[in-house]
C-alpha positions as protocol buffer text, in pm:
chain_id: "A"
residue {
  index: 1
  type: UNK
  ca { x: 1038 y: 3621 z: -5232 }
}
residue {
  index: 2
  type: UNK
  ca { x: 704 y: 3827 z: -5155 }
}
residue {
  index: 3
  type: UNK
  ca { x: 560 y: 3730 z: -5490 }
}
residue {
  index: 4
  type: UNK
  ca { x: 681 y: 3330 z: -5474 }
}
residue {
  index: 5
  type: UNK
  ca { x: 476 y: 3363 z: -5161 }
}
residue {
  index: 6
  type: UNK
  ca { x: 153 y: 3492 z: -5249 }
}
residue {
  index: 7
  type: UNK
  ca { x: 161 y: 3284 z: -5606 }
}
residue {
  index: 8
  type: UNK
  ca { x: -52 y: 3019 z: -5437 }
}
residue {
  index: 9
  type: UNK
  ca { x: -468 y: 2989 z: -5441 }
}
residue {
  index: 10
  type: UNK
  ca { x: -506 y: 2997 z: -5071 }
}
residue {
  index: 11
  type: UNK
  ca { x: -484 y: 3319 z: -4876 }
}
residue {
  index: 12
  type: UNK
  ca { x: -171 y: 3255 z: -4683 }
}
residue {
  index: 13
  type: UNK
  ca { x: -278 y: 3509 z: -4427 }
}
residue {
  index: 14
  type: UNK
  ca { x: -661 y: 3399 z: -4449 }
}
residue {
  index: 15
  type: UNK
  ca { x: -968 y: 3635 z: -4606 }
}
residue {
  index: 16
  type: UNK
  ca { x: -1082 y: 3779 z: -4281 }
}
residue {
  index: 17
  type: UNK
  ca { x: -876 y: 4100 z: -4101 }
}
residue {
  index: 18
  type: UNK
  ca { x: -604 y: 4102 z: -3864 }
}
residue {
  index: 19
  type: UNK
  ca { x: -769 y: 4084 z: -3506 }
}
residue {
  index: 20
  type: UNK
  ca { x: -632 y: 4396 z: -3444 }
}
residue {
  index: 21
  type: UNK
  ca { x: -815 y: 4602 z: -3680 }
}
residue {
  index: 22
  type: UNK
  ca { x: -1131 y: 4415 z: -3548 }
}
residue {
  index: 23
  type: UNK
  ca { x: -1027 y: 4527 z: -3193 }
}
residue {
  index: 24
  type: UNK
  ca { x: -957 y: 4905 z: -3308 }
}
residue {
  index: 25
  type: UNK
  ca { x: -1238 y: 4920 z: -3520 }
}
residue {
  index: 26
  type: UNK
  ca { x: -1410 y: 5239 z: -3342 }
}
residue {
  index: 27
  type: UNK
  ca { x: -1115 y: 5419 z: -3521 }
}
residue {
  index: 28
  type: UNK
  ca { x: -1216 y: 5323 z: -3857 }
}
residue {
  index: 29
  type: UNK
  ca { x: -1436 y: 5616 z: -3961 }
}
residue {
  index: 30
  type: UNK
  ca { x: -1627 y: 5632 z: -4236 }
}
residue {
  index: 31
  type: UNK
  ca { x: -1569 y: 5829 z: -4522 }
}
residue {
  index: 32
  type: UNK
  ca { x: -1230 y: 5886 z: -4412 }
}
residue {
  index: 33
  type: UNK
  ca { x: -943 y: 5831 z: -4631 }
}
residue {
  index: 34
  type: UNK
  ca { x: -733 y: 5540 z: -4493 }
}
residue {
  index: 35
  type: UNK
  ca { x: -363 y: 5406 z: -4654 }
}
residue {
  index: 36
  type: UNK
  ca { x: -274 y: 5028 z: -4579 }
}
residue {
  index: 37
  type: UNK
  ca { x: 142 y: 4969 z: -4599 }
}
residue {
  index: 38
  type: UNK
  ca { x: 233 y: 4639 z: -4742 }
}
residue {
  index: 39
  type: UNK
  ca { x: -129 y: 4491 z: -4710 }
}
residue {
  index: 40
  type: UNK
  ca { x: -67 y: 4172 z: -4915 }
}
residue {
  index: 41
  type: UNK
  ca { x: -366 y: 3981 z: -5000 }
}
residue {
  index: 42
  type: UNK
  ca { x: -549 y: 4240 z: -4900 }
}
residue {
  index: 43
  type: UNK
  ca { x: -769 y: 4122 z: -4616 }
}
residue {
  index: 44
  type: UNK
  ca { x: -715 y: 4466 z: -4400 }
}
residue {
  index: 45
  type: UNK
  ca { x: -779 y: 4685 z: -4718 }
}
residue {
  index: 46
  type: UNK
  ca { x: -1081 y: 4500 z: -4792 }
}
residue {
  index: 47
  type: UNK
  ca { x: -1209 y: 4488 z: -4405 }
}
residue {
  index: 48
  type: UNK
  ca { x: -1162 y: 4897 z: -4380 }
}
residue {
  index: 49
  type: UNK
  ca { x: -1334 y: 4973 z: -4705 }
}
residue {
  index: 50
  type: UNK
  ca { x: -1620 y: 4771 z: -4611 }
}
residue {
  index: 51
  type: UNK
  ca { x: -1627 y: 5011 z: -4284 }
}
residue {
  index: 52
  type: UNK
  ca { x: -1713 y: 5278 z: -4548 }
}
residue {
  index: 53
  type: UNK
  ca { x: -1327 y: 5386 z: -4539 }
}
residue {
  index: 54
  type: UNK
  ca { x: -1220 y: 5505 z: -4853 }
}
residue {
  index: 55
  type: UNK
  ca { x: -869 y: 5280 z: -4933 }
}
residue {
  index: 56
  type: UNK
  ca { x: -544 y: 5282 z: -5111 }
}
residue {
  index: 57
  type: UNK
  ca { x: -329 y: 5019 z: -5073 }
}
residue {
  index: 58
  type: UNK
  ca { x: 90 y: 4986 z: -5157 }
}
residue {
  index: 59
  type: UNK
  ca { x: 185 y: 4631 z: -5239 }
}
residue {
  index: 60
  type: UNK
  ca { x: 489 y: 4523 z: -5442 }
}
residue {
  index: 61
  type: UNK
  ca { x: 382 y: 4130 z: -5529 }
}
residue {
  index: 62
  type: UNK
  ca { x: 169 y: 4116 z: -5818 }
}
residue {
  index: 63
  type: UNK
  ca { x: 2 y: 3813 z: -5717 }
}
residue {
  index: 64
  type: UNK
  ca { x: -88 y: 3962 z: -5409 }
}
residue {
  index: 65
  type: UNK
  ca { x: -270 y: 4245 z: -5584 }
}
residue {
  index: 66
  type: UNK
  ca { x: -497 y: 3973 z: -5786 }
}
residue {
  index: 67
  type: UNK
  ca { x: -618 y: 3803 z: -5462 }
}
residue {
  index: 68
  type: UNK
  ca { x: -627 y: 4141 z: -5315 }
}
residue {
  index: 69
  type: UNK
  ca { x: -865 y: 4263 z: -5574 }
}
residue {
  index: 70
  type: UNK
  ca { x: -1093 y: 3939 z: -5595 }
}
residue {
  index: 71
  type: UNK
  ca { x: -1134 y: 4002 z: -5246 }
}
residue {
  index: 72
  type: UNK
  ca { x: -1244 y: 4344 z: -5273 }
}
residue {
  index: 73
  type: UNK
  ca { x: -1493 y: 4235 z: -5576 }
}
residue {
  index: 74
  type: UNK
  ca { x: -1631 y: 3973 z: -5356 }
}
residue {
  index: 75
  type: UNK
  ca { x: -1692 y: 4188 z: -5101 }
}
residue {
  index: 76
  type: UNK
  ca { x: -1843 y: 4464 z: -5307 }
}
residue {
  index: 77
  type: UNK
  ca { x: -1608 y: 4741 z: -5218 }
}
residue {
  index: 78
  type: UNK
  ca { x: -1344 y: 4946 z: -5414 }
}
residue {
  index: 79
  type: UNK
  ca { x: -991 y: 5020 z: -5312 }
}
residue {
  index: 80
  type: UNK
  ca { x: -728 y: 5171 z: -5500 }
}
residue {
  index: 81
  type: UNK
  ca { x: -419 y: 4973 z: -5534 }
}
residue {
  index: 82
  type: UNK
  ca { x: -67 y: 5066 z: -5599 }
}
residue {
  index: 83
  type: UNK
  ca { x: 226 y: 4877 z: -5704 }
}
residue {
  index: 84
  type: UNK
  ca { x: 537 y: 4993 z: -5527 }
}
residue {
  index: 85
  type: UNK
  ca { x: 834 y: 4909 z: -5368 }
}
residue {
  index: 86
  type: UNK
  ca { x: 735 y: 5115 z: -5006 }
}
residue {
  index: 87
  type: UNK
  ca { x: 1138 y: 5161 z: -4916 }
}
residue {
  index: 88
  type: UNK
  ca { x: 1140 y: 5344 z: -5297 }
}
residue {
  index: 89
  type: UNK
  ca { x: 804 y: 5492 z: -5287 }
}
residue {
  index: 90
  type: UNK
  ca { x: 772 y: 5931 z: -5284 }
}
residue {
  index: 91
  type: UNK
  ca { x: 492 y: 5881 z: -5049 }
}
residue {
  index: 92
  type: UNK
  ca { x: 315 y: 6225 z: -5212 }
}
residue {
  index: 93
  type: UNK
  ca { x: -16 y: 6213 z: -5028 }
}
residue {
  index: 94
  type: UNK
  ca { x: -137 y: 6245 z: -4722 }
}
residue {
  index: 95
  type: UNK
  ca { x: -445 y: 6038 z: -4508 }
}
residue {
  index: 96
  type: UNK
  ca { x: -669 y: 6045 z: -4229 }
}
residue {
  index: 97
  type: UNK
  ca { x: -572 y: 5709 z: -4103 }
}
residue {
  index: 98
  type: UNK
  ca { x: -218 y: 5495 z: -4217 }
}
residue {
  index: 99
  type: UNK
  ca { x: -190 y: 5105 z: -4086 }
}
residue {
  index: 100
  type: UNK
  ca { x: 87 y: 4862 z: -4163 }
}
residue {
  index: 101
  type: UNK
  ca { x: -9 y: 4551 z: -3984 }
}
residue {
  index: 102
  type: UNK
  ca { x: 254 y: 4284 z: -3962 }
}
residue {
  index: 103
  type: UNK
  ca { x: 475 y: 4459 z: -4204 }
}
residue {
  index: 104
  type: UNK
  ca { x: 821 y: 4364 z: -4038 }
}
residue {
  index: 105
  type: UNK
  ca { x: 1028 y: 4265 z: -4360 }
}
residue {
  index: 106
  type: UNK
  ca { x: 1289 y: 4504 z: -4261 }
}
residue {
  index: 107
  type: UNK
  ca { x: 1564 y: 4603 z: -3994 }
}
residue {
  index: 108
  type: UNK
  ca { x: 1640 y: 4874 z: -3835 }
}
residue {
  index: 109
  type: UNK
  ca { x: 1813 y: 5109 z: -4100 }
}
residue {
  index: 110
  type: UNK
  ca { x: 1529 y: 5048 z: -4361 }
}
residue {
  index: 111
  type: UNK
  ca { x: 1272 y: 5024 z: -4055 }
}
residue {
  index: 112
  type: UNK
  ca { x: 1351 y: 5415 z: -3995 }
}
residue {
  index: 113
  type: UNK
  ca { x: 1309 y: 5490 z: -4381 }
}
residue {
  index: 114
  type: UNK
  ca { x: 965 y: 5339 z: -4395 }
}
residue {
  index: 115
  type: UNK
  ca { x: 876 y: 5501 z: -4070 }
}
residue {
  index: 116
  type: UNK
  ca { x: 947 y: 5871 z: -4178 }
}
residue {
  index: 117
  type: UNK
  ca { x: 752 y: 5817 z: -4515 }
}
residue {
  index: 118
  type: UNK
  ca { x: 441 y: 5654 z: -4304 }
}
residue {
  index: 119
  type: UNK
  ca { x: 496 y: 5957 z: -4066 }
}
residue {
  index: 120
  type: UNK
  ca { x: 442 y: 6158 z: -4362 }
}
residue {
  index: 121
  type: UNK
  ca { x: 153 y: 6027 z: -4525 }
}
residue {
  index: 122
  type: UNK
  ca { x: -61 y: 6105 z: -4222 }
}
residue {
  index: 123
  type: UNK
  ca { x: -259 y: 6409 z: -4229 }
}
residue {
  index: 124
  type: UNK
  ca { x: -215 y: 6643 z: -3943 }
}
residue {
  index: 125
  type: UNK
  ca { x: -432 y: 6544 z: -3629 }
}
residue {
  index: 126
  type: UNK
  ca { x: -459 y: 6183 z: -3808 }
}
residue {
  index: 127
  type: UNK
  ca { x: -365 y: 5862 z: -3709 }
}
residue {
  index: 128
  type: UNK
  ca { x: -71 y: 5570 z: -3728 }
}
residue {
  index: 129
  type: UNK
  ca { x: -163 y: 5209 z: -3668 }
}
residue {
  index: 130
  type: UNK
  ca { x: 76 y: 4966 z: -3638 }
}
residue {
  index: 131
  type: UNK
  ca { x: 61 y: 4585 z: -3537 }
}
residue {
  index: 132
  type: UNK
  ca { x: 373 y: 4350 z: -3550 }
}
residue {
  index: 133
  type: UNK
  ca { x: 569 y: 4064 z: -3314 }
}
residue {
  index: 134
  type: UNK
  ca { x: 765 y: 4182 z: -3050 }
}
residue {
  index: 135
  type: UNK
  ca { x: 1096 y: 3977 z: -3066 }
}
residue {
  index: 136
  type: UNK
  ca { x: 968 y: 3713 z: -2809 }
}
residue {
  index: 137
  type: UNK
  ca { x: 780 y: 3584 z: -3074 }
}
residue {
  index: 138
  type: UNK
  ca { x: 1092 y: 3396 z: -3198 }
}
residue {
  index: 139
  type: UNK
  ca { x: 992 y: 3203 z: -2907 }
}
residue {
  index: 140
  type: UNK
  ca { x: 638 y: 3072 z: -3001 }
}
residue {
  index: 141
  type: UNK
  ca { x: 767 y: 3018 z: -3399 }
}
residue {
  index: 142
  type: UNK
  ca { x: 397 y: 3071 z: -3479 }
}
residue {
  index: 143
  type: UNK
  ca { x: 488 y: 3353 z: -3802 }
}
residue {
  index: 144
  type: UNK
  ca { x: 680 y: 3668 z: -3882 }
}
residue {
  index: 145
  type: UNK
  ca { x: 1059 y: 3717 z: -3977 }
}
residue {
  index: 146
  type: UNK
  ca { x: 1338 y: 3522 z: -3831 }
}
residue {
  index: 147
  type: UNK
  ca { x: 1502 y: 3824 z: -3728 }
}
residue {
  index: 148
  type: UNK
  ca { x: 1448 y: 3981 z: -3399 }
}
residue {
  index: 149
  type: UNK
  ca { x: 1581 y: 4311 z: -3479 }
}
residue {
  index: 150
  type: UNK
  ca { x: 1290 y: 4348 z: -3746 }
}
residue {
  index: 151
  type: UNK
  ca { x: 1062 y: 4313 z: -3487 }
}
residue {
  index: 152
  type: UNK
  ca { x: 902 y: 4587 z: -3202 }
}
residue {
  index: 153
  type: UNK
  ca { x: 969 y: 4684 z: -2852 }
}
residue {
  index: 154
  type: UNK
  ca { x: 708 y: 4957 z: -2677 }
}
residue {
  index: 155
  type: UNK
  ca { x: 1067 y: 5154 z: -2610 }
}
residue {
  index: 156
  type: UNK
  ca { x: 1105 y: 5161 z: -3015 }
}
residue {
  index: 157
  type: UNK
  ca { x: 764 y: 5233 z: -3122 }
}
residue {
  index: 158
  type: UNK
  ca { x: 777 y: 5507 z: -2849 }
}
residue {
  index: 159
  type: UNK
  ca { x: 1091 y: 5679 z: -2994 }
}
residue {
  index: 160
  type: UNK
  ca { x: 1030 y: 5662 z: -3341 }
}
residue {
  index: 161
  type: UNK
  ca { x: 649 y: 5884 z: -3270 }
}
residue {
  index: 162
  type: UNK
  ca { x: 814 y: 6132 z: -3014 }
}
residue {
  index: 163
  type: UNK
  ca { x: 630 y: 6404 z: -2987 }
}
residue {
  index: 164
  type: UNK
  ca { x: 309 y: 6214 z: -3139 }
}
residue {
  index: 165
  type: UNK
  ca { x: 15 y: 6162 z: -2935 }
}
residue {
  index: 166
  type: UNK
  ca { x: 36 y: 5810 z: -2804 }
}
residue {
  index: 167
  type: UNK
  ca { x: -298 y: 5671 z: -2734 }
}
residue {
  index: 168
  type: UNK
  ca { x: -184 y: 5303 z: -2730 }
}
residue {
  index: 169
  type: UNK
  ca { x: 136 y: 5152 z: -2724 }
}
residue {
  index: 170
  type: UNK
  ca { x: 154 y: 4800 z: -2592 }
}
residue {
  index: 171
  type: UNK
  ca { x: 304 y: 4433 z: -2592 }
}
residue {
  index: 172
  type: UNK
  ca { x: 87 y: 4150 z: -2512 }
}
residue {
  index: 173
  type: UNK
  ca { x: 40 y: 3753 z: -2610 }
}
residue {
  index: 174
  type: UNK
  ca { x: -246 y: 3611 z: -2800 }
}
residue {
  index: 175
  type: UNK
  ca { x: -336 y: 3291 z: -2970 }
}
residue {
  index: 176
  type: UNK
  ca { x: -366 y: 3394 z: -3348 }
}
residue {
  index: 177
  type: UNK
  ca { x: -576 y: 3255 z: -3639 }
}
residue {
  index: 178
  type: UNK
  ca { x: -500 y: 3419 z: -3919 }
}
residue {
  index: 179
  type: UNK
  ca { x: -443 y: 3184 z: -4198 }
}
residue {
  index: 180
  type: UNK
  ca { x: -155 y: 2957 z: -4220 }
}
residue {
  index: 181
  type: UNK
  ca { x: 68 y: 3244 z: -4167 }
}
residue {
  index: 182
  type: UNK
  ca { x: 10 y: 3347 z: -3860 }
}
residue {
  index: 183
  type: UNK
  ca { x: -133 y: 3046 z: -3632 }
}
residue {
  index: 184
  type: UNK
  ca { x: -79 y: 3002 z: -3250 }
}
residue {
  index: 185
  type: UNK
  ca { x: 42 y: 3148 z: -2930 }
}
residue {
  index: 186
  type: UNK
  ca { x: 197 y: 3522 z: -3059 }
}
residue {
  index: 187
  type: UNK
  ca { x: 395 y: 3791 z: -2890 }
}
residue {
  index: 188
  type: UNK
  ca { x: 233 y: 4113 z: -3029 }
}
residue {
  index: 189
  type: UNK
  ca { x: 256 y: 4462 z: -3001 }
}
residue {
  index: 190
  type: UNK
  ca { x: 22 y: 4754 z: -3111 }
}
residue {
  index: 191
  type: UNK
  ca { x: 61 y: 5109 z: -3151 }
}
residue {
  index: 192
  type: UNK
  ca { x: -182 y: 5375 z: -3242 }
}
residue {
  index: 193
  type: UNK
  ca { x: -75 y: 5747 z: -3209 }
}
residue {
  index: 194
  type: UNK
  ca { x: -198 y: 6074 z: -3356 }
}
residue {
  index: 195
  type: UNK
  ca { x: -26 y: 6300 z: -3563 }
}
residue {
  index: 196
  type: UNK
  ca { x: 5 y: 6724 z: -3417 }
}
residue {
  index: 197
  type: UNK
  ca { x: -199 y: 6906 z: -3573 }
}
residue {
  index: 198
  type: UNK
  ca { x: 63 y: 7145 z: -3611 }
}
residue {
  index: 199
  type: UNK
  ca { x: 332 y: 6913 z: -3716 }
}
Protein backbone atom coordinates (compact mmCIF):
# COMPACT_ATOMS: atom_id res chain seq x y z
CA UNK A 1 0.00 0.00 0.00
CA UNK A 2 2.83 2.45 1.40
CA UNK A 3 4.88 1.96 -1.73
CA UNK A 4 1.66 2.22 -4.39
CA UNK A 5 1.43 5.49 -2.55
CA UNK A 6 4.61 7.15 -2.76
CA UNK A 7 5.19 5.66 -6.58
CA UNK A 8 3.97 9.01 -7.89
CA UNK A 9 6.30 12.31 -8.93
CA UNK A 10 4.61 14.66 -6.59
CA UNK A 11 5.40 14.68 -2.91
CA UNK A 12 2.12 13.51 -1.56
CA UNK A 13 2.94 15.08 1.76
CA UNK A 14 4.68 18.24 0.07
CA UNK A 15 8.76 19.09 0.25
CA UNK A 16 8.59 21.41 3.17
CA UNK A 17 8.34 19.92 7.11
CA UNK A 18 5.47 19.13 9.15
CA UNK A 19 4.46 22.47 10.98
CA UNK A 20 5.19 20.89 13.97
CA UNK A 21 8.78 20.41 13.66
CA UNK A 22 8.84 24.13 12.49
CA UNK A 23 7.02 25.01 15.78
CA UNK A 24 9.48 22.76 18.02
CA UNK A 25 12.38 23.72 16.25
CA UNK A 26 14.38 25.17 19.44
CA UNK A 27 14.65 21.36 20.21
CA UNK A 28 16.46 20.52 17.16
CA UNK A 29 20.08 20.84 18.27
CA UNK A 30 22.78 20.74 16.28
CA UNK A 31 25.13 18.13 16.04
CA UNK A 32 22.86 15.95 17.81
CA UNK A 33 21.98 12.63 16.56
CA UNK A 34 18.24 12.59 15.67
CA UNK A 35 16.07 9.17 14.35
CA UNK A 36 12.87 9.96 12.17
CA UNK A 37 10.13 6.77 12.39
CA UNK A 38 8.36 6.18 9.19
CA UNK A 39 9.45 9.59 7.59
CA UNK A 40 8.25 8.84 4.03
CA UNK A 41 9.34 11.23 1.48
CA UNK A 42 11.46 12.49 3.70
CA UNK A 43 10.56 16.13 4.21
CA UNK A 44 11.17 15.96 8.26
CA UNK A 45 14.55 14.06 7.75
CA UNK A 46 15.64 16.52 5.32
CA UNK A 47 14.28 19.72 7.45
CA UNK A 48 16.33 18.36 10.75
CA UNK A 49 19.53 17.65 8.92
CA UNK A 50 19.53 20.97 7.47
CA UNK A 51 19.29 22.20 11.32
CA UNK A 52 22.81 20.64 11.48
CA UNK A 53 21.11 17.38 13.08
CA UNK A 54 22.84 14.45 12.18
CA UNK A 55 19.82 11.90 10.67
CA UNK A 56 18.82 8.36 10.17
CA UNK A 57 15.75 7.64 8.86
CA UNK A 58 13.49 4.00 8.88
CA UNK A 59 11.22 3.77 5.88
CA UNK A 60 9.83 0.58 4.37
CA UNK A 61 8.56 2.01 0.67
CA UNK A 62 11.27 2.09 -1.68
CA UNK A 63 9.92 4.80 -3.63
CA UNK A 64 9.72 6.82 -0.73
CA UNK A 65 13.44 6.45 -0.07
CA UNK A 66 14.23 7.85 -3.82
CA UNK A 67 12.21 11.08 -3.26
CA UNK A 68 13.52 11.04 0.18
CA UNK A 69 17.05 11.10 -1.00
CA UNK A 70 16.58 13.65 -4.00
CA UNK A 71 15.35 15.77 -1.39
CA UNK A 72 18.21 15.51 0.79
CA UNK A 73 20.65 16.05 -2.43
CA UNK A 74 18.73 19.10 -3.25
CA UNK A 75 19.04 20.40 -0.15
CA UNK A 76 22.70 19.65 0.32
CA UNK A 77 22.49 17.55 3.41
CA UNK A 78 23.19 13.82 4.20
CA UNK A 79 20.98 11.45 6.08
CA UNK A 80 21.31 7.91 6.51
CA UNK A 81 18.45 5.87 5.41
CA UNK A 82 17.25 2.50 6.36
CA UNK A 83 14.91 0.16 4.84
CA UNK A 84 12.82 -1.59 7.44
CA UNK A 85 9.70 -2.77 8.38
CA UNK A 86 9.61 -0.54 12.04
CA UNK A 87 7.01 -3.30 13.72
CA UNK A 88 10.11 -5.97 12.67
CA UNK A 89 12.96 -3.71 13.20
CA UNK A 90 15.78 -4.67 16.44
CA UNK A 91 15.91 -1.03 17.03
CA UNK A 92 19.90 -1.53 18.23
CA UNK A 93 20.83 2.12 18.67
CA UNK A 94 20.14 4.70 20.62
CA UNK A 95 19.60 8.88 19.84
CA UNK A 96 19.50 12.16 21.24
CA UNK A 97 16.23 13.05 19.72
CA UNK A 98 13.42 10.25 18.07
CA UNK A 99 10.22 11.86 16.04
CA UNK A 100 7.51 9.95 14.26
CA UNK A 101 5.26 12.57 12.89
CA UNK A 102 1.96 11.39 11.53
CA UNK A 103 2.98 7.82 11.72
CA UNK A 104 -0.54 6.33 12.74
CA UNK A 105 -0.67 3.18 10.34
CA UNK A 106 -1.32 1.04 13.26
CA UNK A 107 -3.77 0.12 16.22
CA UNK A 108 -3.44 -0.33 19.41
CA UNK A 109 -1.66 -3.82 19.81
CA UNK A 110 1.05 -2.90 17.15
CA UNK A 111 0.83 0.88 18.43
CA UNK A 112 2.39 -0.48 21.88
CA UNK A 113 5.14 -2.54 19.91
CA UNK A 114 6.36 0.48 18.03
CA UNK A 115 6.15 2.55 21.14
CA UNK A 116 8.52 0.36 23.35
CA UNK A 117 11.14 0.13 20.43
CA UNK A 118 10.91 4.19 19.97
CA UNK A 119 11.14 4.26 23.85
CA UNK A 120 14.25 2.45 23.37
CA UNK A 121 16.04 4.15 20.80
CA UNK A 122 16.19 7.31 22.90
CA UNK A 123 19.25 7.96 24.75
CA UNK A 124 18.87 8.57 28.41
CA UNK A 125 17.92 12.30 29.24
CA UNK A 126 16.85 12.51 25.35
CA UNK A 127 13.83 13.23 23.76
CA UNK A 128 10.41 11.65 22.02
CA UNK A 129 8.47 13.71 19.52
CA UNK A 130 5.42 12.70 18.36
CA UNK A 131 2.69 14.45 16.12
CA UNK A 132 -0.53 12.60 14.88
CA UNK A 133 -4.67 13.19 14.61
CA UNK A 134 -6.53 12.83 17.55
CA UNK A 135 -9.66 10.73 16.55
CA UNK A 136 -11.84 13.91 15.95
CA UNK A 137 -10.10 14.24 12.95
CA UNK A 138 -12.43 11.64 11.36
CA UNK A 139 -14.54 14.59 11.56
CA UNK A 140 -12.72 17.19 9.31
CA UNK A 141 -11.71 14.10 6.63
CA UNK A 142 -8.75 16.38 5.80
CA UNK A 143 -5.89 13.07 6.03
CA UNK A 144 -4.72 10.24 8.25
CA UNK A 145 -6.18 6.63 8.74
CA UNK A 146 -9.80 5.81 8.74
CA UNK A 147 -9.50 4.27 11.97
CA UNK A 148 -9.98 6.11 15.13
CA UNK A 149 -8.36 3.71 17.34
CA UNK A 150 -4.99 4.36 15.36
CA UNK A 151 -5.21 7.69 16.31
CA UNK A 152 -4.11 9.77 19.87
CA UNK A 153 -5.78 10.96 22.95
CA UNK A 154 -3.49 13.21 25.61
CA UNK A 155 -4.80 10.24 28.19
CA UNK A 156 -2.85 7.64 25.74
CA UNK A 157 0.19 9.50 24.95
CA UNK A 158 0.32 10.17 28.76
CA UNK A 159 0.24 6.43 29.72
CA UNK A 160 2.34 5.00 27.27
CA UNK A 161 5.58 7.75 28.66
CA UNK A 162 4.73 7.21 32.45
CA UNK A 163 7.33 8.04 34.30
CA UNK A 164 8.90 10.21 31.31
CA UNK A 165 9.28 13.79 31.65
CA UNK A 166 6.34 15.35 29.89
CA UNK A 167 7.13 18.73 28.66
CA UNK A 168 4.21 18.89 26.14
CA UNK A 169 1.35 16.86 25.67
CA UNK A 170 -1.58 18.44 23.91
CA UNK A 171 -4.69 18.29 21.45
CA UNK A 172 -5.52 21.23 19.43
CA UNK A 173 -7.11 22.15 15.74
CA UNK A 174 -5.25 23.69 12.92
CA UNK A 175 -5.74 24.33 9.28
CA UNK A 176 -2.94 22.15 7.60
CA UNK A 177 -0.99 22.54 4.30
CA UNK A 178 1.04 19.91 3.90
CA UNK A 179 0.75 18.56 0.48
CA UNK A 180 -2.22 16.83 -0.81
CA UNK A 181 -2.11 14.59 2.10
CA UNK A 182 -2.76 16.48 4.71
CA UNK A 183 -4.93 19.71 3.63
CA UNK A 184 -7.54 21.56 5.83
CA UNK A 185 -9.08 22.01 9.19
CA UNK A 186 -7.06 19.04 11.46
CA UNK A 187 -7.52 17.70 14.93
CA UNK A 188 -3.87 17.28 16.15
CA UNK A 189 -2.06 16.28 18.98
CA UNK A 190 1.68 16.68 20.02
CA UNK A 191 3.80 15.16 22.48
CA UNK A 192 7.33 15.80 23.43
CA UNK A 193 8.76 14.11 26.64
CA UNK A 194 12.24 13.33 27.91
CA UNK A 195 13.67 10.20 28.61
CA UNK A 196 15.26 9.59 32.77
CA UNK A 197 18.41 9.80 32.75
CA UNK A 198 18.48 6.87 34.80
CA UNK A 199 16.03 4.84 32.91
Amino acid sequence: MWEERFATPDYVFGRAPAVFLTDHVDLLTPGATALSVADGEGRNSVFMARRGMRVTVLEYAPSAIAKAKALAEESGVEVTFRQVDVLAHDWPDTYDLVAGIFIQFVGPKDRAVLFDGMKRSVAPGGLIMLHGYTPKQIEFGTGGPSDPANMYTEEILRDAFDGWDILECRAYERELREGKGHAGRSALIDLVARRPEDG
